[in-house]
N, C-alpha and C positions, 0 to 999 in steps of 0.2 A: 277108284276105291281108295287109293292110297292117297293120292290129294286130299278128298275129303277127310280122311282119319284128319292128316297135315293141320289140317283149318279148325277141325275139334279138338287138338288137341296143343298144337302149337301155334304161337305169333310170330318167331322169328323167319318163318319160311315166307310169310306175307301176311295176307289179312284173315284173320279167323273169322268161324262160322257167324259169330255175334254180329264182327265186323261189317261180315258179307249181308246179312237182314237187316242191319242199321242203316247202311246205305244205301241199298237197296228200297228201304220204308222212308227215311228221311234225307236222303240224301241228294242232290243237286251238284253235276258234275259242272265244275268251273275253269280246266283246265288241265294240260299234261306237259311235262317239261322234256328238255329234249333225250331223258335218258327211260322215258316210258311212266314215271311216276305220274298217279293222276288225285288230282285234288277237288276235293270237295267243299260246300257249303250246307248246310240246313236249307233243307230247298224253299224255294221262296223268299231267301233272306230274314225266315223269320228270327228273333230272337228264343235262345234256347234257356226257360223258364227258371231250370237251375244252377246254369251260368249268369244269364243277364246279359248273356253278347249272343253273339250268331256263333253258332258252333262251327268249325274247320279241322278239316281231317284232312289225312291224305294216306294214298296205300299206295306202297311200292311196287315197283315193280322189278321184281329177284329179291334179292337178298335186304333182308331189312337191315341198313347202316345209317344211320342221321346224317353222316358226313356225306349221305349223295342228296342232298335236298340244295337247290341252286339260292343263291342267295338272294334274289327277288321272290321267290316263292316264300323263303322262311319270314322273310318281313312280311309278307303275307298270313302263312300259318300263325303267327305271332303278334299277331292286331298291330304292325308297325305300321302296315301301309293297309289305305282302306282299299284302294282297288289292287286286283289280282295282277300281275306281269303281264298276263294276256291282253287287260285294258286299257293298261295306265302307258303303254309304251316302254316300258323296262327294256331298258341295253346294256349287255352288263361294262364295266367300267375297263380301261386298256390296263390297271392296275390289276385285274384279278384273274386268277390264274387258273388253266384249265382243273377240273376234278382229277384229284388222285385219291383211289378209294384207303383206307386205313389200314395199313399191315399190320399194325401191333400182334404181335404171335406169329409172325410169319417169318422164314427167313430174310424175307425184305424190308423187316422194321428197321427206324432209324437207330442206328447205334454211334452216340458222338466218340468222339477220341477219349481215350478213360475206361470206357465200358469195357467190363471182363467177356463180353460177348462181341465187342466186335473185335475185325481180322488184325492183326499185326501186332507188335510190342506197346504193351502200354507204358508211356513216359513214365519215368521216377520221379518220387517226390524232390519237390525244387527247396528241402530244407527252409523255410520259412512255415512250418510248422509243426508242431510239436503235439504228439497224442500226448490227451489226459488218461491220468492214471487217477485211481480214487485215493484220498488222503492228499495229494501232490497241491 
């Protein structure tokens, strides 16, 4: 019972009820990544009428963050690449670096040197600047 309220009533928990009978009516599963996200097509590849391209979705899996979408999928989500990572051979590159999901609001956001939030004394100004004052 409490799921479904979830789905009528919010998106951030995963996919809403809409979601869930849209995919369910038009939708064509084309792959899942390795963190459980699974992505879709307009089934059949048709074109979608009020787009003019093939529609592409994808519903999470937990908590809906865009920063866990892998980087061959989003050139996917995002007509960059025509075939999905599952077809086209996609591996990801020795440059890119495992998922770290997003703290901001957490205690474990990044805080540089400066910030009144992070831990220790914050440096003094190094005199090569000067506050405006109005009129000055």
């Amino acid at each position: 019972m409490k799921e479904t309220l979830l789905q009528i009533l919010t998106w951030w928990t995963g996919q809403t009820i809409g979601t869930r009978f849209h995919t369910w009516r038009h939708g064509e599963l084309v792959g899942e990544d390795a963190q459980g996200n699974r992505y879709y097509r307009t089934r059949g590849g048709r074109i979608d009428p009020a787009l003019g391209i093939v529609r592409r979705w994808m519903i999470f899996n937990g908590p809906v963050e865009a920063t866990r979408v892998p980087p061959g999928w989003h050139a996917w989500l995002r007509h960059t690449a025509e075939l999905p990572p599952t077809q086209d051979g996609y591996h990801s590159r020795e440059w890119e670096v495992e998922h770290k999901p997003n703290m901001t609001g957490t205690p474990f956001a990044y805080r540089p040197q400066g910030s009144i939030l992070a831990s220790g004394e914050r440096p003094r100004a190094t005199g090569d600047y000067e506050a405006w004052t109005p009129g000055s």
